[in-house]
C-alpha positions as CSV (number, residue, x, y, z in Angstrom):
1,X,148.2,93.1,80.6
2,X,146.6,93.6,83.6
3,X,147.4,91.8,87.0
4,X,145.2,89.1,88.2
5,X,141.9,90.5,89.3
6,X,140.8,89.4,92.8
7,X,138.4,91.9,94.1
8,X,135.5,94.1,93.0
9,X,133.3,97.1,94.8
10,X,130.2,98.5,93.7
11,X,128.9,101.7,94.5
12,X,125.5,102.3,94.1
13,X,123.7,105.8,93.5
14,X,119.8,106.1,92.8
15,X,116.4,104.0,93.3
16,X,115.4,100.4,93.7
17,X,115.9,99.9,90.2
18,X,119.8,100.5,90.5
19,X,120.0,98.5,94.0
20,X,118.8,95.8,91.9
21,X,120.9,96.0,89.1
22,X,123.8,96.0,91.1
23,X,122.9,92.5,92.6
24,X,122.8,91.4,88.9
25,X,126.5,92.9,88.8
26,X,127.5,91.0,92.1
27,X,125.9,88.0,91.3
28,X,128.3,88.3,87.8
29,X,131.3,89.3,89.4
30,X,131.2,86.4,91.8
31,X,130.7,83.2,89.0
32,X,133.6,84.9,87.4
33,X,135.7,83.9,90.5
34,X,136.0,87.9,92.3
35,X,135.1,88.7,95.6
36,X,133.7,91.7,96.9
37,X,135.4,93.9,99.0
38,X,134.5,97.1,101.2
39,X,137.6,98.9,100.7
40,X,137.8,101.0,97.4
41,X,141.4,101.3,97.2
42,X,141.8,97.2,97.5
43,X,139.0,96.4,94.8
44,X,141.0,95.6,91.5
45,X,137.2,96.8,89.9
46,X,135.9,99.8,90.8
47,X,132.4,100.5,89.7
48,X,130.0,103.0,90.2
49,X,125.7,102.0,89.5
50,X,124.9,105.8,88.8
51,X,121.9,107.5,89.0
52,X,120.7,110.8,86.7
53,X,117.2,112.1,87.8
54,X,118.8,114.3,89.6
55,X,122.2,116.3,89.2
56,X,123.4,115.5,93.0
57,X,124.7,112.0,92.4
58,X,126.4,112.8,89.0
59,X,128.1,115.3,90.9
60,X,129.3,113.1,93.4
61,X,130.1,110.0,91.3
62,X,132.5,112.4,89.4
63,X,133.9,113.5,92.9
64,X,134.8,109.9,93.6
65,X,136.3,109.3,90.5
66,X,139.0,112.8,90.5
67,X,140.4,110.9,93.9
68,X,142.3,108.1,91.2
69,X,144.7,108.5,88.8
70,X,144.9,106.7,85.8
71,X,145.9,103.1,86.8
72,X,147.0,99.7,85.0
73,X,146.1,98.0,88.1
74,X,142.7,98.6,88.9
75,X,139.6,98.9,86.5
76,X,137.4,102.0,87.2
77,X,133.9,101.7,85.9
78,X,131.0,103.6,85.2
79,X,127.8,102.2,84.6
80,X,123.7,102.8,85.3
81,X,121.5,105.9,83.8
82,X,124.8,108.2,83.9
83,X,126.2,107.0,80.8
84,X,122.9,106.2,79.0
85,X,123.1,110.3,78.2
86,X,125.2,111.9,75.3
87,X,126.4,114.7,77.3
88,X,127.7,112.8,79.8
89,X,129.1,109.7,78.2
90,X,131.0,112.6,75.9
91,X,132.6,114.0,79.1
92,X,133.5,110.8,80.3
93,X,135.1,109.5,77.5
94,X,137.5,113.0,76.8
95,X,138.0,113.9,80.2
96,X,138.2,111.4,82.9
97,X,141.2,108.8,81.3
98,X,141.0,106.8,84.5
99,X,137.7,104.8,83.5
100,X,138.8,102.5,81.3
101,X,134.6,100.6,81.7
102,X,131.9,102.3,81.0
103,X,128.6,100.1,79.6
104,X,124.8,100.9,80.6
105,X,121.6,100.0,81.7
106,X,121.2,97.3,78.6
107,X,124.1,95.3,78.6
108,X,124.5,94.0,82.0
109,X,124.7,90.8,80.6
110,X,128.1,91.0,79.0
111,X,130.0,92.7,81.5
112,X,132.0,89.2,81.6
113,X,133.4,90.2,77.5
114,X,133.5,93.4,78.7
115,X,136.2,93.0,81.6
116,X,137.9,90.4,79.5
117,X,138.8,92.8,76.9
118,X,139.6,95.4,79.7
119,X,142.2,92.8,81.4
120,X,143.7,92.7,77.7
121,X,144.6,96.7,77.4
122,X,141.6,97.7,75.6
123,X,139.2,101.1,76.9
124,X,136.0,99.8,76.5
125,X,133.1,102.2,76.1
126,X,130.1,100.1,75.1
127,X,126.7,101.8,75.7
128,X,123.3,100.1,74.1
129,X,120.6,102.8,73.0
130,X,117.7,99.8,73.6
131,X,117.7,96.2,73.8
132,X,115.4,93.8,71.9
133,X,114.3,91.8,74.7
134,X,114.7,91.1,78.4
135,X,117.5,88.8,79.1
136,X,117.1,86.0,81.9
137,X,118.8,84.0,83.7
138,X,121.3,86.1,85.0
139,X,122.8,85.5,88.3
140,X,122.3,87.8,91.7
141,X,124.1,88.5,94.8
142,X,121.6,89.5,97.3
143,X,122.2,90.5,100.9
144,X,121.2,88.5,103.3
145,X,117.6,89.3,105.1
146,X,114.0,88.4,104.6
147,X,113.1,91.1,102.0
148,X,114.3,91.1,98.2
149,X,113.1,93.0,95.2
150,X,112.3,91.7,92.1
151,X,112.0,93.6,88.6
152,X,108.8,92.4,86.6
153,X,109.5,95.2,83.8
154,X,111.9,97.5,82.4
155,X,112.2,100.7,81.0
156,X,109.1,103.4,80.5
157,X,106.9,104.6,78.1
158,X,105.2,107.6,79.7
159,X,107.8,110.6,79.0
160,X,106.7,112.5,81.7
161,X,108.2,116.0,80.2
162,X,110.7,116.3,83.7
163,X,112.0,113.0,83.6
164,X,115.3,111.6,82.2
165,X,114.5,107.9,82.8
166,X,112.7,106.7,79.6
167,X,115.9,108.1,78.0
168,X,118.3,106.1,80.2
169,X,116.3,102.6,80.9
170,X,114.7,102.4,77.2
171,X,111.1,101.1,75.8
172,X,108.6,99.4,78.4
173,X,109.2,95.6,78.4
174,X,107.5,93.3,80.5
175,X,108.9,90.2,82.2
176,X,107.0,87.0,81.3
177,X,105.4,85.6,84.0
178,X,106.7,82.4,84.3
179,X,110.6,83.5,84.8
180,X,109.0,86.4,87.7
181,X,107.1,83.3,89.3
182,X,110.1,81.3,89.4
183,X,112.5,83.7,90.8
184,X,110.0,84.1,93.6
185,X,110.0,81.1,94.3
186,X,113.9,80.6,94.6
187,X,113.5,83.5,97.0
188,X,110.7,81.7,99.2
189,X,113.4,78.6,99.3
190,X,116.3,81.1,100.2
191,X,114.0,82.1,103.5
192,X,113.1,85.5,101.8
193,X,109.6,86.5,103.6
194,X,108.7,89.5,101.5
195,X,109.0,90.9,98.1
196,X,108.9,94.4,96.4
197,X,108.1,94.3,92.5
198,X,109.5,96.9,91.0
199,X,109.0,98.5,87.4
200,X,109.2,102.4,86.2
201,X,105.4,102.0,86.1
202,X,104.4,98.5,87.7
203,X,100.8,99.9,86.5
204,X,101.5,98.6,82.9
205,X,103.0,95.5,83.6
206,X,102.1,92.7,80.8
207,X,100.5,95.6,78.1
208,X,103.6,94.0,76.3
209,X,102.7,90.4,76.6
210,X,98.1,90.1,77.0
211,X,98.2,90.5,80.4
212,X,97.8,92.2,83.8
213,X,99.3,93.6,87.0
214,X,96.5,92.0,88.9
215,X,96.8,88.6,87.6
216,X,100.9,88.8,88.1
217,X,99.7,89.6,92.0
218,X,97.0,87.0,91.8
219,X,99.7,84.7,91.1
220,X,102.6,85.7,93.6
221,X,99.9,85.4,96.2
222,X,100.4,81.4,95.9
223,X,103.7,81.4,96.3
224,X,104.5,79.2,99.6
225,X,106.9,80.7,101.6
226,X,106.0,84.4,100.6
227,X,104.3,86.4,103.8
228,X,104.1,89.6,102.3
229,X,104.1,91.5,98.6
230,X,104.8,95.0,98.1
231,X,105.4,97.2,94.5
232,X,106.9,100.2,93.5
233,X,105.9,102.6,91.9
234,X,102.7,102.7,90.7
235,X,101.3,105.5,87.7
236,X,98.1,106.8,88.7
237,X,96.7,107.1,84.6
238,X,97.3,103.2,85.2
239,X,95.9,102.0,88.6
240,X,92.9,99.5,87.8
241,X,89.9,98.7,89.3
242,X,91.1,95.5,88.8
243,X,94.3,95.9,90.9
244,X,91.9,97.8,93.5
245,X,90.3,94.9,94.3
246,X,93.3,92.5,93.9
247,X,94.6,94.8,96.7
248,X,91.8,94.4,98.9
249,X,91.7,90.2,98.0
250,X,95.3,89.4,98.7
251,X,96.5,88.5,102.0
252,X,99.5,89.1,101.2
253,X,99.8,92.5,99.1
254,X,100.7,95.0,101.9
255,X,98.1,97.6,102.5
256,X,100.6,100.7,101.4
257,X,100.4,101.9,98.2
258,X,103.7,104.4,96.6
259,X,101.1,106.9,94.5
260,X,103.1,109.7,92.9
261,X,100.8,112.8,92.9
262,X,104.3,115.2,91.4
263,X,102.2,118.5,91.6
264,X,98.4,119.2,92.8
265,X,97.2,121.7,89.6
266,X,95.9,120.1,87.2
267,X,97.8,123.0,85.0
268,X,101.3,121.6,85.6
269,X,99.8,118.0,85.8
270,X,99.2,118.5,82.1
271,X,102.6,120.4,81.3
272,X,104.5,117.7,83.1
273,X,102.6,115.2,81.1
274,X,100.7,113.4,84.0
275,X,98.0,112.8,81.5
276,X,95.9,112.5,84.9
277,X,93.8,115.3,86.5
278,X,93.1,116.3,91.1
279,X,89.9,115.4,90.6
280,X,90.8,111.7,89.0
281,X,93.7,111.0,91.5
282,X,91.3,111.9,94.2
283,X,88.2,109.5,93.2
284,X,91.6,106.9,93.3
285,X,92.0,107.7,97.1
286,X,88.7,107.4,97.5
287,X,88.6,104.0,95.9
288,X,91.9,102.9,97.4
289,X,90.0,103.4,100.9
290,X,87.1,102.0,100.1
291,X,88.4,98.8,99.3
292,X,91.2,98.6,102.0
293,X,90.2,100.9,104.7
294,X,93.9,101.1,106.9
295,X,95.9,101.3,103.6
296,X,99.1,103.5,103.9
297,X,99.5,106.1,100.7
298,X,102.8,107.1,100.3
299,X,103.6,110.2,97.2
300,X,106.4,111.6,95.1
301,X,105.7,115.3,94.9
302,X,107.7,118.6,93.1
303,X,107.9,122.1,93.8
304,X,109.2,124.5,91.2
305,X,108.2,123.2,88.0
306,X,108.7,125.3,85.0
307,X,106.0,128.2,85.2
308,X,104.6,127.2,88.8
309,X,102.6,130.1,90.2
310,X,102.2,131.1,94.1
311,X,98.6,129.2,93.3
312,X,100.1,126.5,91.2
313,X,101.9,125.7,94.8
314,X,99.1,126.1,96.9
315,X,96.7,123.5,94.9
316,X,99.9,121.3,96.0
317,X,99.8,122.2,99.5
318,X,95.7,121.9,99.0
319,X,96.1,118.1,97.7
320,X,98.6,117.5,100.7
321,X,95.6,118.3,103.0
322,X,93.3,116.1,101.2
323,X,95.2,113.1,100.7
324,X,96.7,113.3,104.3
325,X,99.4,111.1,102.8
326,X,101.4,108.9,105.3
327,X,104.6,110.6,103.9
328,X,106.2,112.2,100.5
329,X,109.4,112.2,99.4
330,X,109.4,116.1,98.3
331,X,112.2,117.2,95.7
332,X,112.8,120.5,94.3
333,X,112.7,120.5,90.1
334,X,116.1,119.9,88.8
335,X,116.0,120.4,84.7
336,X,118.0,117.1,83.5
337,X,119.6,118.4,79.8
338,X,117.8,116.2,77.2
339,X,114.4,116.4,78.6
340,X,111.2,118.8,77.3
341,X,111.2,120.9,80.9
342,X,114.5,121.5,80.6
343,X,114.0,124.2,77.5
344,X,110.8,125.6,78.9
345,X,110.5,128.9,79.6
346,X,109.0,131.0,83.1
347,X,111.6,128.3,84.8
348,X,111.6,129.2,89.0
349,X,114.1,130.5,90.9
350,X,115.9,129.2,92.9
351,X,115.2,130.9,95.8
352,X,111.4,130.6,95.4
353,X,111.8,126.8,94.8
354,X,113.6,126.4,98.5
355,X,110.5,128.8,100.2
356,X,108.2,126.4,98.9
357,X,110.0,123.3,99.3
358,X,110.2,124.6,103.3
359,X,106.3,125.2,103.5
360,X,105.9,121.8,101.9
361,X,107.7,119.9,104.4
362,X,106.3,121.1,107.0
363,X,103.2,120.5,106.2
364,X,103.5,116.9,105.5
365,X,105.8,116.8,108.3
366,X,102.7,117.8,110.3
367,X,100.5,115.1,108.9
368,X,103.1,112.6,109.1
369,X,103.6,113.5,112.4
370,X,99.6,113.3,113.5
371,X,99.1,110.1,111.7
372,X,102.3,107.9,113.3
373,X,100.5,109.3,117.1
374,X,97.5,108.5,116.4
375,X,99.0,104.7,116.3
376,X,99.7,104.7,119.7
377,X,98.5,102.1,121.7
378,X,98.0,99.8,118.4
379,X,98.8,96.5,117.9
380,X,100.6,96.0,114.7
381,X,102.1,92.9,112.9
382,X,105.9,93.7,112.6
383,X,108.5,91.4,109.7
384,X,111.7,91.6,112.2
385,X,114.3,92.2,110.2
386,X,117.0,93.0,112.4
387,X,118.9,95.3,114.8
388,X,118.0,99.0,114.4
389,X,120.2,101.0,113.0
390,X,119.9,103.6,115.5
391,X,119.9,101.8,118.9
392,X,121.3,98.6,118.4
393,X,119.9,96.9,121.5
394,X,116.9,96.6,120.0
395,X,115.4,95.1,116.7
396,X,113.4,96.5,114.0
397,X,111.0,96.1,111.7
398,X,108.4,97.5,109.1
399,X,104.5,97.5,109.3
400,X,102.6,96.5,106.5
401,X,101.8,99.6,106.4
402,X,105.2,100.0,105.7
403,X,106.2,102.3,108.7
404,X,109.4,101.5,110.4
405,X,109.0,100.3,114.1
406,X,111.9,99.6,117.1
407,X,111.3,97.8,119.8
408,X,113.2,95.7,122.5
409,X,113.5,91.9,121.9
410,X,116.2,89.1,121.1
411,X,117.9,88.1,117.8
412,X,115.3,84.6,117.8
413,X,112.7,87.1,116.6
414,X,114.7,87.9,113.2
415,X,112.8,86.6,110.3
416,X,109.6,86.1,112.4
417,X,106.6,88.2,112.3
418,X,105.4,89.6,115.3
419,X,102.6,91.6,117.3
420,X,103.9,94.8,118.6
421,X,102.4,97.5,120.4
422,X,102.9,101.1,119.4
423,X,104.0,103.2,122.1
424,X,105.1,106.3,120.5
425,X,105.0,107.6,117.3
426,X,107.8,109.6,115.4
427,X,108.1,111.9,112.4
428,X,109.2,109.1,110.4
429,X,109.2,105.8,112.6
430,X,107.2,104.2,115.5
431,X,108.6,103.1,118.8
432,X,106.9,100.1,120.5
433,X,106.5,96.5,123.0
434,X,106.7,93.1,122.0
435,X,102.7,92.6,122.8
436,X,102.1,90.3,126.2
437,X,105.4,91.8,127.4
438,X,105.3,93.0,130.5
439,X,104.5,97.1,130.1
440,X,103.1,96.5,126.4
441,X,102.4,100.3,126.1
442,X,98.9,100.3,126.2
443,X,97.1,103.3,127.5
């Protein structure tokens, strides 16, 4: 038998997804009695949300977990995409004795049977290929703040031939409407003043249930207490007219849009199983800014496919110009065992991969950087959040356009939205004045 359990920690690897499922896990922990802690060696549960797009975080969750030695007195557990994979859940289970938890991405919900039969000696290894349904009601731990996310589906149904994550998360299923609708709401009471929906494809949302993304948004936007709505990430196959124009509507849906473009030849698009062409994602951009002429487009995009060509690459570095995309998160392919592009043949080299990556960057680096200067001397409304993390005297904020902005002003201002004048724009960030102060940055 163990010793009384007091304290847990949670380390988190991965995307929003993750970050939210480890509130879930919080929230748990706490109505069970524990309290979190900062200090790994002092948590009596040690667990680790892990993330398997890409082999990095694997590597280090397994790092982590070779510091401890097998020990009665503190559960070690492993939970997240990691362990939704054979392979992996194998080499858990015969090589590392010191997790004595391991359940996935399904079974959140009985992680309160699953510690009880931990305290009582038992190595519990419970991993769920699918679940049935989406369970509600389950409590969260959020930090404090004025943004939250909120999941209105789970799972995927696209198999994109590169990605892990329909493997790991399980079958598209929508969140009814109702429970989404009410959570927000708890939020807007809690002081919450934004929102991020998230879902693998929050495109499909409701295919499941007769309904809509665009009505889901059409109904957050009444939501008292709610200032601004955001969503990740969006499918292109999937983006409606309908949601087009709910974007342009909606007072409150942020004008930024997370597009994933993954490659710009229409060769790989079709090998990666984008089942979307250029020339369709295009006509999208051009719709997209049509209908909200100052919206920010954000992208996913990777180098090094199986069987990418030098021109393969350069319709990539072509799109880039054509989009003039805001920024990219840029990633280099990483086969993940289990998936179609990890068998195909003509993979890349490594060294090839990194050349490309390199050009890549800095040619979005260079549009980045055009786009935040040509800001300058803007006024922009800013959801002050709190003190930046780089200069602590003063506060910071995002855009709507989802840019990150630091500026000078008191700790009144967190929680508030306010005007702020750009006065220099960064790579990845803007600088700026509280508008009406006294040098306001205008030219």
């Amino acid at each position: 038998m163990r010793q009384e359990i007091k304290t847990f920690l949670i380390e988190t690897f991965g995307c929003q997804m993750n970050e939210r499922d480890s509130e879930t896990i919080k929230g748990i922990l706490e109505n069970m009695g524990f309290n979190e802690t900062d200090d790994p060696d002092e948590a009596d549960i040690l667990l680790f949300n892990t993330c398997s797009v890409r082999e990095n975080p694997e590597r280090k969750v397994y790092g982590r977990i070779q510091q401890y030695k097998p020990n009665t007195n503190k559960i070690i557990g492993i939970c997240g995409c990691m362990v939704q994979q054979g392979a992996e859940f194998d080499y858990i289970k015969n090589s590392l004795p010191q997790v004595s938890l391991v359940f996935g991405t399904h079974n959140i919900h009985e992680l309160p049977q699953l510690i009880e039969r931990v305290t009582l000696g038992e190595r519990v290894l419970d991993v769920w290929e699918d679940k049935k349904e989406v369970i509600e009601g389950l409590p969260a731990k959020r930090e404090k703040g004025v943004k939250a996310f909120v999941n209105i589906s789970y799972g995927c149904n696209n198999f994109c031939t590169y990605c892990i994550v329909p493997y790991t998360r399980g079958r598209e299923k929508s969140r009814e409407q109702s429970f989404i609708l009410e959570e927000i709401q708890e939020l807007a009471q809690s002081g919450y003043k934004e929102i991020t929906l998230l879902g693998q494809n929050v495109n499909s949302y409701g295919k499941d249930l007769g309904t809509d993304f665009a009505s889901l948004l059409r109904a957050v936007q009444e939501v008292e207490g709610i200032e601004r709505i955001r969503f990740t990430t969006s499918h292109p196959k999937d983006l409606s007219d309908a949601l087009i124009k709910a974007m342009a509507e909606l007072p409150k849906v942020c004008e930024h849009l997370h597009l994933p473009l993954q490659a710009g030849s229409d060769r790989i698009l079709k090998v990666m199983n984008r089942r979307y062409t250029t020339e369709h994602y295009l006509q999208l951009v051009e719709k997209l800014r049509q209908a909200v002429p100052n919206i920010a487009l954000t992208t996913d995009l990777i180098v090094g496919f199986p069987g990418e060509t030098d021109s393969d690459f350069a319709a990539t570095l072509e799109m880039v110009k054509k989009v003039r995309y805001d920024s990219a998160f840029t990633f280099i392919y990483s086969p993940r065992k289990g998936t179609p592009a990890a068998e195909m043949p003509d993979q890349v080299p490594e060294e090839q991969k990194k050349e490309r990556i390199y050009q890549l960057i800095e040619l979005q680096n260079e549009i980045s950087g055009q786009i935040n200067r040509e800001l300058v001397g803007e006024s922009v409304g800013v959801l002050v959040e709190g003190p930046s993390k780089t200069d602590p005297d003063k506060l910071t904020g995002k855009t709507r356009t989802n840019k990150t902005i630091n500026f000078p002003g008191t700790s009144t201002l967190i929680g508030k939205t306010v005007n702020v004048v750009v006065t220099a724009g960064k790579l990845s960030s803007l600088e700026g004045r509280l508008e009406g102060s006294k040098d306001d940055g205008r030219p």
